[in-house]
C-alpha positions in Angstrom: 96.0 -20.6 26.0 96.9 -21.7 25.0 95.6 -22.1 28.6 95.6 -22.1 28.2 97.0 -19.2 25.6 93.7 -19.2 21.2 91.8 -19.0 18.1 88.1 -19.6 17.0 86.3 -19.4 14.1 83.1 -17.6 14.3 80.1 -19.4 13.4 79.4 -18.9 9.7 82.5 -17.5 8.7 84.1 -19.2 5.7 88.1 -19.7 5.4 89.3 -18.5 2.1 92.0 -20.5 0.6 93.8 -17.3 -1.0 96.8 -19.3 -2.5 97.3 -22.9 -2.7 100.7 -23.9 -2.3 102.2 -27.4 -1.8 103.7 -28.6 0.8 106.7 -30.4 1.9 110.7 -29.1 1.2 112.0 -26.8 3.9 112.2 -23.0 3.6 112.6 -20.8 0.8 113.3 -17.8 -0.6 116.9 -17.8 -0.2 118.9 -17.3 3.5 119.5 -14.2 5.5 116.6 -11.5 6.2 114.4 -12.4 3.4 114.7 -16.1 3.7 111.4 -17.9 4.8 111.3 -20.8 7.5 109.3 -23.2 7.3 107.7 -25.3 10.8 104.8 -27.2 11.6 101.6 -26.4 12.8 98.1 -27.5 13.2 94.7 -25.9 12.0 93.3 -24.0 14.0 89.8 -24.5 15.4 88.2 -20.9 14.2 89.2 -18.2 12.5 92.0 -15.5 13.8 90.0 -13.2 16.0 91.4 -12.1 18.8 89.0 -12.2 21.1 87.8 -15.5 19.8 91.3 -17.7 19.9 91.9 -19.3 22.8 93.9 -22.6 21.8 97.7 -23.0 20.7 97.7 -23.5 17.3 96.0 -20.1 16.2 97.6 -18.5 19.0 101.2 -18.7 17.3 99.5 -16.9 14.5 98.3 -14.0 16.5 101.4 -13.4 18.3 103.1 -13.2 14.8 100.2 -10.8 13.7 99.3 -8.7 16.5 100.7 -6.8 19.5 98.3 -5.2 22.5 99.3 -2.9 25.3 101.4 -5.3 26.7 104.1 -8.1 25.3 105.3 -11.2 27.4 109.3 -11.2 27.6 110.0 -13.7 25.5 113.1 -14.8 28.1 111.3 -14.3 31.0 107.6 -13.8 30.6 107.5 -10.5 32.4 104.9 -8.2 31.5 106.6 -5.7 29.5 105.1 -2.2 27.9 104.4 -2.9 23.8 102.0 -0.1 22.8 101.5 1.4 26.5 103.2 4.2 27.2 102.2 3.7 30.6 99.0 2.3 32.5 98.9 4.2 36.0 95.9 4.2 38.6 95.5 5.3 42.4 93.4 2.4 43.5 93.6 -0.6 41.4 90.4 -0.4 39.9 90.6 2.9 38.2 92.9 2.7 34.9 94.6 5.1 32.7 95.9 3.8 29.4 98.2 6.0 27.4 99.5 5.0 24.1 102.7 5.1 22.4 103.0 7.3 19.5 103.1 6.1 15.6 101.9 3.1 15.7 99.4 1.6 12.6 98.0 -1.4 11.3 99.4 -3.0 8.2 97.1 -1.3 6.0 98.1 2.2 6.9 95.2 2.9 10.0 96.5 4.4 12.7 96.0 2.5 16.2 94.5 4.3 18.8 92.4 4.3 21.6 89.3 3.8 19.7 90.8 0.7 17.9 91.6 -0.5 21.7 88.0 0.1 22.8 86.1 -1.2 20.0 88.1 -4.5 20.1 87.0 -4.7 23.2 83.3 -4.2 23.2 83.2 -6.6 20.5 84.6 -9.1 22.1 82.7 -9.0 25.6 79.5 -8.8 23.4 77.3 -11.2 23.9 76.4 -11.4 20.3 79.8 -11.4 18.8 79.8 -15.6 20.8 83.6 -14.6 21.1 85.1 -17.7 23.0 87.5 -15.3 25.5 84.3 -13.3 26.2 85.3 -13.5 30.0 88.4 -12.2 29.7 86.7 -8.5 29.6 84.5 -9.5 32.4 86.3 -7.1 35.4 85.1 -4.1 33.0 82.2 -2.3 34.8 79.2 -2.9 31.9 80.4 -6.0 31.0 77.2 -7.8 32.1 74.7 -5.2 30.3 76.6 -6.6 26.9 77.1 -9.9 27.8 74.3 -11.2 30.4 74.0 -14.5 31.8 70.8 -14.7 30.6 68.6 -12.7 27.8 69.9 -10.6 25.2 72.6 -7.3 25.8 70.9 -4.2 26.6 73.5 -2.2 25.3 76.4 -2.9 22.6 79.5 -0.6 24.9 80.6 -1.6 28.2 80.0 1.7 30.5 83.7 1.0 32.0 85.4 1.8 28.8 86.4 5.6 27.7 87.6 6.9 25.0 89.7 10.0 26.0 91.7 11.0 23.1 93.6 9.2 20.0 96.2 9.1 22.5 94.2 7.8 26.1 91.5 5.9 27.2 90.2 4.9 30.9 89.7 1.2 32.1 87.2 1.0 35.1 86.4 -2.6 36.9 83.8 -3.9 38.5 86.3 -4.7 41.6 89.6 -3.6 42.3 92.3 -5.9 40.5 95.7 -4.9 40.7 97.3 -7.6 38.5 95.0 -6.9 35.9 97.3 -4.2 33.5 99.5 -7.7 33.9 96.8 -9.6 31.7 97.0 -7.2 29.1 99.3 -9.1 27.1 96.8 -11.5 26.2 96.0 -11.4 22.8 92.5 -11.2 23.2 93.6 -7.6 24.6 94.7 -6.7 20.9 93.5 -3.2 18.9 91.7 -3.9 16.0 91.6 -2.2 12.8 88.2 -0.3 11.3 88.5 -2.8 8.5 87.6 -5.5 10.8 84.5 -4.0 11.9 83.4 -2.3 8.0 84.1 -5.9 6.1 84.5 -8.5 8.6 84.4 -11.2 6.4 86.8 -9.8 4.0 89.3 -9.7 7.2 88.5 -13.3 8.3 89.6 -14.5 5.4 93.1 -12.5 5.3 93.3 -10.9 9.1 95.1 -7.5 9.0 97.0 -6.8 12.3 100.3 -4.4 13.6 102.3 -7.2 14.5 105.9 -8.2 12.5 104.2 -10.4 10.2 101.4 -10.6 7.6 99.0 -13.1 6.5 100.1 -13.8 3.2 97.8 -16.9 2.4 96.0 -19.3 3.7 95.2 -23.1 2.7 92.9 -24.3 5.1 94.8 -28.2 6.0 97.5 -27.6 3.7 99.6 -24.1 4.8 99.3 -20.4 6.0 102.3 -18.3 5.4 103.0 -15.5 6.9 105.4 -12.6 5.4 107.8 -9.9 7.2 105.7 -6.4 7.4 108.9 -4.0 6.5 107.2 -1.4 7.8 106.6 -2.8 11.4 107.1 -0.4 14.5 108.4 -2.2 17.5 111.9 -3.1 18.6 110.9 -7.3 18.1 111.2 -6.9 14.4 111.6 -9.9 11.9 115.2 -11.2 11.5 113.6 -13.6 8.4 111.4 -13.2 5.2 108.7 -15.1 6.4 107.6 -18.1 8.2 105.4 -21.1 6.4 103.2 -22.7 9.4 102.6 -26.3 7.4 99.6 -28.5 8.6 100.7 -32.1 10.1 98.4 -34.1 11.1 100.6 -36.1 12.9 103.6 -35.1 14.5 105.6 -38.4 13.7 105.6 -36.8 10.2 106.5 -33.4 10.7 110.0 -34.8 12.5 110.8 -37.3 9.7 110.5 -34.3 7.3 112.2 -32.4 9.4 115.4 -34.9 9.6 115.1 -35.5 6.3 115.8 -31.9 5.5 111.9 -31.1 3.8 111.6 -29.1 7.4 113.1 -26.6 8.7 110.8 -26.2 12.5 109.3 -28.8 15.0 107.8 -27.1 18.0 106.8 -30.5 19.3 109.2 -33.6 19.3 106.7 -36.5 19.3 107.6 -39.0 22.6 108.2 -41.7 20.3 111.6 -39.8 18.9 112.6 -38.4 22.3 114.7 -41.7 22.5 116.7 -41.1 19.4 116.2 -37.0 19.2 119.9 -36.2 20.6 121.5 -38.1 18.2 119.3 -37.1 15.3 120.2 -33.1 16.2 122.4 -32.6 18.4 122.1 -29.7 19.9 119.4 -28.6 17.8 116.9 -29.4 20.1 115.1 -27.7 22.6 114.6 -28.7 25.6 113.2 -26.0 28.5 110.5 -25.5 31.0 107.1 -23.6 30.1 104.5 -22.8 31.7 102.4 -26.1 30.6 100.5 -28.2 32.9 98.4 -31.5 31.4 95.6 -32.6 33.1 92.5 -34.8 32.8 89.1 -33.1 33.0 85.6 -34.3 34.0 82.0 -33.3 32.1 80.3 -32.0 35.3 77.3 -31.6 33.2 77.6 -35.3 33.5 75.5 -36.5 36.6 77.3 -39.3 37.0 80.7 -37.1 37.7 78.8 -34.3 39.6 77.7 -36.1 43.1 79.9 -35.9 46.6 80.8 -39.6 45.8 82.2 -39.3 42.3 85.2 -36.5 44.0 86.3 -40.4 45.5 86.6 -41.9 42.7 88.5 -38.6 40.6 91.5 -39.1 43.7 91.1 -42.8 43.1 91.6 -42.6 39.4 94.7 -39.8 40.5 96.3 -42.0 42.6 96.3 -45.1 40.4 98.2 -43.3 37.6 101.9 -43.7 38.1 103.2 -40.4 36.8 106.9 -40.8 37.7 107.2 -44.4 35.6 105.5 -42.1 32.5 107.4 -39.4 32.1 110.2 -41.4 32.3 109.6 -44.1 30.5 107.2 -42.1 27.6 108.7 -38.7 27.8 112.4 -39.6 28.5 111.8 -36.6 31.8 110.6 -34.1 29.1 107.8 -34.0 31.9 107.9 -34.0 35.8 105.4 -35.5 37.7 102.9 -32.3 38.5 101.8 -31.7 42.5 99.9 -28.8 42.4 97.8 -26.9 39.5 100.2 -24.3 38.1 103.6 -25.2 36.9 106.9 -24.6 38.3 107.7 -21.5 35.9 105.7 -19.3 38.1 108.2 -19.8 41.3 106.9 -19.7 44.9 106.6 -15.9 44.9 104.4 -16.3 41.7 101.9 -18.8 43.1 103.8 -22.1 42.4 103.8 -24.4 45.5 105.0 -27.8 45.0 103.3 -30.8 47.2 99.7 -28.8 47.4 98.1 -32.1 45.8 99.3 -34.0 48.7 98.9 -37.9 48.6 96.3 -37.3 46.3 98.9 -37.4 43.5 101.0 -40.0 45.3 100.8 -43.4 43.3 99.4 -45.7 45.6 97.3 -48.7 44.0 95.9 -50.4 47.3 94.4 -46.6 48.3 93.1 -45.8 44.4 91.3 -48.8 44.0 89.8 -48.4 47.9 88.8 -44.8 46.8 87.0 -45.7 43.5 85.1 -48.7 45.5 83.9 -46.0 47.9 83.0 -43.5 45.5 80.4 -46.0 43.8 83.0 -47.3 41.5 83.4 -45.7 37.6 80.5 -44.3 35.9 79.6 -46.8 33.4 82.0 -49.4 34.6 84.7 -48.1 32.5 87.1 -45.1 31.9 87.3 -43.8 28.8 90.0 -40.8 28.3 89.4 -38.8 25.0 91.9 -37.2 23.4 92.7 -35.9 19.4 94.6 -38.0 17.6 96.5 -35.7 15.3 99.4 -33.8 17.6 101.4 -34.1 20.6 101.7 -37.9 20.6 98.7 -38.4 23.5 98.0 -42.1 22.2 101.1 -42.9 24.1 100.9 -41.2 27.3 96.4 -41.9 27.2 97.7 -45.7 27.0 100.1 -45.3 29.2 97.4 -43.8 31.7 95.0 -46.3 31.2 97.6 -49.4 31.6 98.6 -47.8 34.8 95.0 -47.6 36.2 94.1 -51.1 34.9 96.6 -52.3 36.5 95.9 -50.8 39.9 92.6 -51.8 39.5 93.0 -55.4 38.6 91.0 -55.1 35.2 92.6 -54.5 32.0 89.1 -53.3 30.9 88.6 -50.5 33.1 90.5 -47.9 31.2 90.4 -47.1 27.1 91.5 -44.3 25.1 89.2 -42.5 22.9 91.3 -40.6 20.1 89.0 -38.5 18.5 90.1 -37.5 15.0 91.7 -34.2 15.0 92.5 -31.2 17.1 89.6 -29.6 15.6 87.4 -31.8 16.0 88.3 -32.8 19.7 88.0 -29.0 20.8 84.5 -29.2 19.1 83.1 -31.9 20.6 84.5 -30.7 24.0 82.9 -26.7 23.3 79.8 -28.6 22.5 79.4 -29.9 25.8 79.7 -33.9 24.1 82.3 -35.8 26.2 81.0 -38.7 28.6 84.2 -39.4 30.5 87.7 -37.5 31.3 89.2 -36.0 28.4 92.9 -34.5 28.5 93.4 -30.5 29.1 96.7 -29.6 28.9 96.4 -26.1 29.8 99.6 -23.3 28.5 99.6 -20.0 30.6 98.1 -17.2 29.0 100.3 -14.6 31.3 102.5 -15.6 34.0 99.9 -15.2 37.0 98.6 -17.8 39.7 95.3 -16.3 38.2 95.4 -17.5 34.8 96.3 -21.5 35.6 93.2 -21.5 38.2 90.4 -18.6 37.0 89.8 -19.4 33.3 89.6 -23.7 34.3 87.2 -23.4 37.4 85.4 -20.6 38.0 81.6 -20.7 37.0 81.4 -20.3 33.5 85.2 -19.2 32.9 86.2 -19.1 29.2 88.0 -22.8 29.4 86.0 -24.0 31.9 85.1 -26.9 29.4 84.0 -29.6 32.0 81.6 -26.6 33.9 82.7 -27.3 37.7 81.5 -25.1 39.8 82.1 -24.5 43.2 80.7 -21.2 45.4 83.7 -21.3 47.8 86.3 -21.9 45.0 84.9 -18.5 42.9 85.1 -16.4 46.3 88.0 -16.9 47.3 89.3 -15.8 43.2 87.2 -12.9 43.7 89.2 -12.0 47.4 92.1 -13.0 45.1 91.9 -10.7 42.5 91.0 -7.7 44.8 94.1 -8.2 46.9 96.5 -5.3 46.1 99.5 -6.9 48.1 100.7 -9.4 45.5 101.6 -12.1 48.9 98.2 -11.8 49.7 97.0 -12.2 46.8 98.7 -15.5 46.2 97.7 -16.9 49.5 94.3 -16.5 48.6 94.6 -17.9 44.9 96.9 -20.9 46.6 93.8 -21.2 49.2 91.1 -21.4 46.2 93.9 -24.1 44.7 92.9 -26.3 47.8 89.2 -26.3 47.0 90.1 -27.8 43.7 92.5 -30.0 45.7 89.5 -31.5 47.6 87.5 -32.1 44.8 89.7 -33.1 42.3 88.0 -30.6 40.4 90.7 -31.9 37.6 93.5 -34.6 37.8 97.2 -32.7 37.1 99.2 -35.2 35.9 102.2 -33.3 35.1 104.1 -30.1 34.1 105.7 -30.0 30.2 108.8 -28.9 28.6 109.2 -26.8 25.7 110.1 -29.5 23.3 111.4 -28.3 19.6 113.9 -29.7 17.3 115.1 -27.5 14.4 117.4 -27.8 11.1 121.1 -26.7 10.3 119.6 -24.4 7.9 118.4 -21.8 10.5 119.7 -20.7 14.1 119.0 -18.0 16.8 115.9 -21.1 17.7 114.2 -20.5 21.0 110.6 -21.3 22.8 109.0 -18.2 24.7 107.9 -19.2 28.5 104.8 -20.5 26.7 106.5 -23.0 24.8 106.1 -20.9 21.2 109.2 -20.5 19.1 110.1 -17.0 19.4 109.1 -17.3 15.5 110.5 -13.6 14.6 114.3 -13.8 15.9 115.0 -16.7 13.9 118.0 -17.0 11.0 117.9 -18.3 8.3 121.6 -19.2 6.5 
């Protein structure tokens, strides 16, 4: 999402404000299976395509909204069968898709193959500027519709068959035998014809097959989503409804939420972590996900892109005391990160703790030897960006920044640079604007080695927001992938890991917990391995 994990607005599109409705007071419409829960939430960036979302906030929507091939256990994060019936192939390359029968979009369109296909050839095309583009890049024709350079020579990637309402065949550029794992994704989702025949009129009030419908949206105010009664799957809604209300600062959302106007937080701000077991009990969540923070570079920046300036990144690593913060700011919400994944994964997932090295030890005498090597700071002075709506980063930024200062002997060498909100932030950072580190805490998009290493660093992944590029990092990913022993295959992805180890391609400063706090007016409360409440087995009463 995410990491990762995602929502964009396409450029041009308008958000229709379909109902406005106030906010504040917790849920309504009475308790038991009709009764609506209320939690907070954050604009997202762009609207609710699929293909297009690729950042938390809009990503909660769409896994309320849609459902793909595959669904992520919500326990475990295993890849489990949602509308495949099965996906089978003799040579990892080679896929056959079948579908489950009866399934339909909200509006009474069946889904079928086609509305698998044509979601995906929209998103890969070029001209379609959908942000998770890359995601459909293994599919042999992806680069005749989305070219590195020019305009697409055709608008259907030659990879993609439709067989039957029933069936369609997947064929890669390379042999990829994790890949029917990615499918979960939501960029992965069907689509309905509606989307396609008046795509404005679904921007504005998205249509999906998931448990819940868009009911209205206020652009800063509230969207609320609405049980579908008529949903297929097994994961059906145990509540009416769930009213996603826009904070623009977490700090808020809890006070409401202790003060009984809030039923949800899916983010406990550090400055009430202190005080957060007394204020609920055990109402609040605290678990490991598959989060990882770290700071990013602009490598479109010359002054971060020379063999000196990888000195100064491990300088600026090893001057940041990670232990004394996530103790001291996150009350050990957080644990001190040593490689580039996150512990959720395990060792036989790709998880292996210590890869960093010293490189993430704190060591002040080394970090500000490292930084004097390297040429010293760009500019003489570090500033970290960060939005300075959710997820209480002023704290932790500051905290950063006082720990390299100090190392460095110069309480002017490191500032923090909130940049208004989350919006705005990813903006400025898909714009190619930032001229220093800015935090990118990444959330897993599927439970692979692949996903925490791929979409950040290979040339011109879908999150690669600072463009680093490195030849040897993106062919050992390609070796990766085509491994069909899944040992092997992490090896390889754990041998890429050490490219971006050398060149502190990005700074991990360390893995996150789930963090949620809830009210005595709903139960059954639980985050997914990707740190989203499992929105649809919630209770209200």
């Amino acid at each position: 999402m995410r990491g990762a994990t995602h929502a964009k607005w396409a450029a041009g599109a308008v958000v229709v404000a379909l109902a406005a409705t106030a906010c504040g007071g917790g849920g309504s419409g009475g308790g038991g299976a009709d009764g609506i829960v209320s939690s907070s939430w954050g604009d997202p960036q762009n609207p609710l395509e699929p293909a297009n979302t690729n950042e938390v906030q809009g990503g909660k929507v769409l896994d309320m909204l849609m459902r793909g091939l595959k669904r992520y256990d919500p326990k475990t994060g295993e890849a489990k069968n949602m509308l495949a019936e099965k996906i089978d192939t003799s040579d990892s390359q080679n896929f056959t898709v079948t579908l489950k029968d009866g399934w339909t979009f909200s509006n009474g369109e069946k889904v079928t193959a086609k509305s698998f296909v044509d979601a995906w050839n929209y998103g890969a095309n070029l001209k379609n500027n959908q942000k998770n583009a890359s995601m459909f890049s293994y599919i042999e024709g992806y680069d005749q519709i989305h070219p590195k350079n020019g305009t697409p020579s055709g608008e259907t990637m030659s990879g993609l068959k439709v067989v039957d309402d029933k069936t369609f065949t997947v064929k890669l550029n390379q042999k990829f035998s994790t890949w029917p794992d990615t499918l979960g994704y939501p960029a992965f989702a069907p689509l309905p014809r509606a989307f396609f025949d008046n795509h404005a009129a679904w921007v504005s009030k998205p249509i999906g097959n998931g448990p819940y419908l868009v009911d209205s949206y206020t652009k800063g105010s509230k969207l609320a989503m609405r049980k579908w009664a008529k949903y297929m799957g097994e994961d059906k809604a145990q509540n009416g409804g769930i009213d996603l209300k826009v904070y623009t600062d977490n700090n808020t959302a809890y006070t409401d939420l202790t003060a009984g106007n809030l039923d949800l937080v899916d983010d406990v701000p550090a400055s009430q972590l202190k005080n957060v077991k007394a204020d609920l009990g055990d109402r609040y969540i605290n678990t490991p996900a598959g989060i990882i923070q770290t700071l990013a570079f602009p490598y479109y920046d010359a002054a971060w892109n020379t063999p000196d300036a990888a000195k100064v990144r491990k300088g600026i690593s090893r001057a940041i005391n990670r232990k004394q913060i996530t103790e001291t700011i996150f009350q050990k919400t957080r644990t001190p990160a040593t490689d580039w994944t996150s512990p959720v994964l395990g060792e036989a997932g790709g998880y292996k703790a210590g890869l960093c090295g010293d490189a993430c030890d704190y060591n002040p005498a080394e970090a500000k030897k490292l930084i004097t090597e390297g040429g010293g700071i760009p500019g003489g002075q570090l500033k970290i960006s960060y939005n300075g709506d959710t997820g209480s980063h002023k704290e932790w930024v500051d905290a950063v920044c006082n720990s390299i200062n100090n190392a460095l002997g110069n309480d002017k060498a490191c500032v923090g640079g909130p940049v208004g909100t989350f919006a705005d932030f990813r903006s400025q950072i898909t714009q190619s604007k930032m001229s220093g580190p800015f935090r990118a805490g990444w959330q897993m998009d599927y439970p692979l080695i692949q996903n925490f290493l791929q979409p950040l660093y290979y040339t011109g992944a879908s999150s690669n927001d600072g463009k680093w590029s490195n030849p040897e990092f993106d062919k050992l990913v390609d070796r990766a992938n085509a491994d069909t022993d899944k040992a092997k295959a992490v090896a390889d992805f754990q041998e890429a890991e050490g490219v971006v180890r050398d060149q502190m391609a990005a700074i991990p400063l360390w893995y996150q917990n789930g963090s949620a706090g809830y009210s005595d007016r709903i139960s059954n409360v639980s985050l997914n391995p990707f740190s989203v409440p499992v929105y649809e087995q919630i209770k209200v009463g």
